[in-house]
mmCIF file of the C-alpha atoms, coordinates in Angstrom:
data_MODEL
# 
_entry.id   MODEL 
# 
loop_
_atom_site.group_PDB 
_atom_site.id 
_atom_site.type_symbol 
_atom_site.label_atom_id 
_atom_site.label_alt_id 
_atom_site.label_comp_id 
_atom_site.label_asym_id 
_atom_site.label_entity_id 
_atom_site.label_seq_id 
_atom_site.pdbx_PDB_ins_code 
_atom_site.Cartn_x 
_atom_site.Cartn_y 
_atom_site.Cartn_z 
_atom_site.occupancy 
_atom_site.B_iso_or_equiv 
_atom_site.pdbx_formal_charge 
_atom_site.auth_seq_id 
_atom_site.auth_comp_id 
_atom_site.auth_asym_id 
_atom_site.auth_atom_id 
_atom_site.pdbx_PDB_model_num 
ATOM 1  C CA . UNK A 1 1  ? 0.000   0.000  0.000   1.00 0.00 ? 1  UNK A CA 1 
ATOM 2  C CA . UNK A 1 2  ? 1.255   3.078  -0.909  1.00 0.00 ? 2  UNK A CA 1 
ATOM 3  C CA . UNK A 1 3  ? 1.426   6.347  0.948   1.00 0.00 ? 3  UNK A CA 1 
ATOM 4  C CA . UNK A 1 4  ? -0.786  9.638  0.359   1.00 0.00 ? 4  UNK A CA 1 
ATOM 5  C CA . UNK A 1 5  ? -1.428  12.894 1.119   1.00 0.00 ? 5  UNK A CA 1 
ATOM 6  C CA . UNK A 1 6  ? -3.579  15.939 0.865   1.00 0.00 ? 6  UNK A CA 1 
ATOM 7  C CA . UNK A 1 7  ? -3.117  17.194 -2.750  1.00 0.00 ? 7  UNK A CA 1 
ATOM 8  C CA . UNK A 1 8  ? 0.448   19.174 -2.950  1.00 0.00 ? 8  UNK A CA 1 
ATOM 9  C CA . UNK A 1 9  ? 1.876   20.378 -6.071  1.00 0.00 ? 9  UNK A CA 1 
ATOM 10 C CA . UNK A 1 10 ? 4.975   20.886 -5.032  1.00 0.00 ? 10 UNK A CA 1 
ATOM 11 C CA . UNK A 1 11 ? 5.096   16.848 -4.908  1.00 0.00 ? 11 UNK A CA 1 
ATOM 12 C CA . UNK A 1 12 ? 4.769   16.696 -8.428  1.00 0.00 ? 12 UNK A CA 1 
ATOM 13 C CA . UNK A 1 13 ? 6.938   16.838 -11.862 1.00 0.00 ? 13 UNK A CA 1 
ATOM 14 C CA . UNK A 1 14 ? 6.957   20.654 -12.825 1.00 0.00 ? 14 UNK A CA 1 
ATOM 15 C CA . UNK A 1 15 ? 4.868   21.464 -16.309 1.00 0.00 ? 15 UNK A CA 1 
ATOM 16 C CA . UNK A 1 16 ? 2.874   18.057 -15.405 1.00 0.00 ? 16 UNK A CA 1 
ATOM 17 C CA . UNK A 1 17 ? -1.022  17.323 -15.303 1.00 0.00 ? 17 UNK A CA 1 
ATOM 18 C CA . UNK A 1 18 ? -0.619  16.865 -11.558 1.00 0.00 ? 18 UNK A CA 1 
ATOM 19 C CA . UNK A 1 19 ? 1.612   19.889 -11.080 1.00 0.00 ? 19 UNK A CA 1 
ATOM 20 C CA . UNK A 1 20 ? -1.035  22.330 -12.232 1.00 0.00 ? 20 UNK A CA 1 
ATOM 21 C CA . UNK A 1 21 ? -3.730  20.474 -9.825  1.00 0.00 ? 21 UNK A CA 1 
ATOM 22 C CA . UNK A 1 22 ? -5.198  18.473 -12.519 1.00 0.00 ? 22 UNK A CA 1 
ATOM 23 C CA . UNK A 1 23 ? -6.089  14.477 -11.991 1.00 0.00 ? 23 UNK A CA 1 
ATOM 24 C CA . UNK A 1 24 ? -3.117  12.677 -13.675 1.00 0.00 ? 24 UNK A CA 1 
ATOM 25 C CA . UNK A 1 25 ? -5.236  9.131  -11.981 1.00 0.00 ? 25 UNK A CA 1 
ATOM 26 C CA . UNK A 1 26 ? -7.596  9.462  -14.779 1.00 0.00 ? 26 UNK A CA 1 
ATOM 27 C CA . UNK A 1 27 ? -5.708  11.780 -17.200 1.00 0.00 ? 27 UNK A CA 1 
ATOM 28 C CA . UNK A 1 28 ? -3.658  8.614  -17.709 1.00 0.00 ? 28 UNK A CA 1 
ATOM 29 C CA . UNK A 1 29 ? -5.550  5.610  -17.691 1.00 0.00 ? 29 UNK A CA 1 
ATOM 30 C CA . UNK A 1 30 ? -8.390  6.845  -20.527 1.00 0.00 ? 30 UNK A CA 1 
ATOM 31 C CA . UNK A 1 31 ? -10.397 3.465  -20.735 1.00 0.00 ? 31 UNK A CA 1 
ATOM 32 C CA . UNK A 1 32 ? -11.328 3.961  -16.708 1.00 0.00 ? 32 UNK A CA 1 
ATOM 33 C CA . UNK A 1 33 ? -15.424 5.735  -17.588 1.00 0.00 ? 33 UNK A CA 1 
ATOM 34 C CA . UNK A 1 34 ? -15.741 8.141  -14.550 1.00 0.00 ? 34 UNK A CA 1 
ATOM 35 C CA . UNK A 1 35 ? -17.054 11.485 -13.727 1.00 0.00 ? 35 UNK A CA 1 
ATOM 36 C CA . UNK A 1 36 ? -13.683 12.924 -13.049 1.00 0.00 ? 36 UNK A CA 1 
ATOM 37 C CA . UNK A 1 37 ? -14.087 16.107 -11.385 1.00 0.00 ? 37 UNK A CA 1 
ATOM 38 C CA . UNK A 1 38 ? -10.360 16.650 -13.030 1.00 0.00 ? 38 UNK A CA 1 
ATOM 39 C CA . UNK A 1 39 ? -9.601  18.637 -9.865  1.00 0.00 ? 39 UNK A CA 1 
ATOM 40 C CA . UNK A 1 40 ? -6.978  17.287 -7.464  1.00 0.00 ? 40 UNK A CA 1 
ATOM 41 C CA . UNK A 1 41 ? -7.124  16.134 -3.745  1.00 0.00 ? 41 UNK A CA 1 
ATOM 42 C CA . UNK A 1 42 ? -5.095  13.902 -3.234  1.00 0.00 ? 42 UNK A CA 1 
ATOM 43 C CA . UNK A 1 43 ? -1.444  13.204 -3.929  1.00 0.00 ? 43 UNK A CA 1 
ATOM 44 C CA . UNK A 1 44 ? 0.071   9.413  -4.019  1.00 0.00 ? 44 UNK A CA 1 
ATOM 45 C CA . UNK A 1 45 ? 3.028   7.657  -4.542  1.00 0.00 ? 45 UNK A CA 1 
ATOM 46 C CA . UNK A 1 46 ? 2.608   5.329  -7.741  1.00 0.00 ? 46 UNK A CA 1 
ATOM 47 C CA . UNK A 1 47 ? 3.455   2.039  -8.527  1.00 0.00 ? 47 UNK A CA 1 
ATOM 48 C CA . UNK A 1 48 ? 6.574   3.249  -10.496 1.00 0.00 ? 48 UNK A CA 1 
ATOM 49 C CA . UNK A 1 49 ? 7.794   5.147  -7.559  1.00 0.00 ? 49 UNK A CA 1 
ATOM 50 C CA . UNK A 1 50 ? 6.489   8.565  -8.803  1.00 0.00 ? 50 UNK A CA 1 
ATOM 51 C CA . UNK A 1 51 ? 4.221   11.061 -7.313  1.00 0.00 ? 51 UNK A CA 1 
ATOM 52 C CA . UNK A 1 52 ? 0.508   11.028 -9.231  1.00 0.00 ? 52 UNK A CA 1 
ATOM 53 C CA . UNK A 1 53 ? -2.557  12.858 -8.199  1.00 0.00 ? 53 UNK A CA 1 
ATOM 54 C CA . UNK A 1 54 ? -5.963  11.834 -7.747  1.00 0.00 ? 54 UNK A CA 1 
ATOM 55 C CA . UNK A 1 55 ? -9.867  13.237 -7.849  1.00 0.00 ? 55 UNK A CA 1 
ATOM 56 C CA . UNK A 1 56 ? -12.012 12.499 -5.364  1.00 0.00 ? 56 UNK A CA 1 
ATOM 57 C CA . UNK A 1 57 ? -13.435 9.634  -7.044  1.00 0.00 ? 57 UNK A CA 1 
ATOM 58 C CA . UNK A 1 58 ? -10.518 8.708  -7.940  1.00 0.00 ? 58 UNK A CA 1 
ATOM 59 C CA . UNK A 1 59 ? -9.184  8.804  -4.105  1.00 0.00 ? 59 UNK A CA 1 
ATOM 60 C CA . UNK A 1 60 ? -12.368 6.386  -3.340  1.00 0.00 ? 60 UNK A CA 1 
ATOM 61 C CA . UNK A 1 61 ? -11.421 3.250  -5.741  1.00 0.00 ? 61 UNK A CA 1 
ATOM 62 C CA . UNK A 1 62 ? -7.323  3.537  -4.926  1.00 0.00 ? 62 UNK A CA 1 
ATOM 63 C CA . UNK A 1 63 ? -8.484  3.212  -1.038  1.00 0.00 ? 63 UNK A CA 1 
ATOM 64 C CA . UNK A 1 64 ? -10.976 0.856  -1.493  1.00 0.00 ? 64 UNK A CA 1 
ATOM 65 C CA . UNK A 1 65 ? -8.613  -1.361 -3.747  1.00 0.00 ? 65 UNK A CA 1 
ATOM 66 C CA . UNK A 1 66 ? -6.201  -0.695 -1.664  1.00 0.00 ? 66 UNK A CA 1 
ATOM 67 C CA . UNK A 1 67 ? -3.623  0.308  -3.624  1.00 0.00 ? 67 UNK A CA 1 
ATOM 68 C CA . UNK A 1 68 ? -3.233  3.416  -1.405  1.00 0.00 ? 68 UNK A CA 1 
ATOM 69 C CA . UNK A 1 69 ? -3.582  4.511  2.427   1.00 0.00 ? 69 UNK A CA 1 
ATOM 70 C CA . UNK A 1 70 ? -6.581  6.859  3.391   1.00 0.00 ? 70 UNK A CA 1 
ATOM 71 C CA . UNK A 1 71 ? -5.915  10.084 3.425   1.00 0.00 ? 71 UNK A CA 1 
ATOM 72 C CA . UNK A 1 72 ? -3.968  11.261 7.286   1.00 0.00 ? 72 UNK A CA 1 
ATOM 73 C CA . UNK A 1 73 ? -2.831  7.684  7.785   1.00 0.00 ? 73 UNK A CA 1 
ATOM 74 C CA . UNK A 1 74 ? 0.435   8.035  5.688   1.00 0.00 ? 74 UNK A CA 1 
ATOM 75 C CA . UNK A 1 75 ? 3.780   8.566  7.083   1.00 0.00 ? 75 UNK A CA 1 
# 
């Protein structure tokens, strides 16, 4: 399980989808159907080892899959 936080940019890749608050979750992965907000809340540490950012329906399915820890329980 990865970590997470509130949404920071400053966690992010300057120039990138997440760095200008967007939702690179679903900016990426374009065959997930949501109602992506596109607005971040979240920030999380991928599988790849790199900082991606999440909506808040995004931030529901990566903590119910478990994939990532609710939000205040990271390090």
């Amino acid at each position: 399980m990865n970590a997470s936080y509130p949404f920071d940019p400053a966690l992010h890749e300057p120039g990138s989808v997440a760095a200008r608050g967007g939702c690179s979750h679903h900016a990426e992965d374009s065959t997930e159907q949501t109602e992506c907000s596109g607005e971040a809340v979240v920030s999380f540490e991928g599988e790849d080892g790199t900082w991606r950012s999440g909506c808040s329906l995004a931030l529901e399915a990566l903590v119910e899959h478990g994939d990532i820890e609710p939000l205040g329980q990271g390090a």
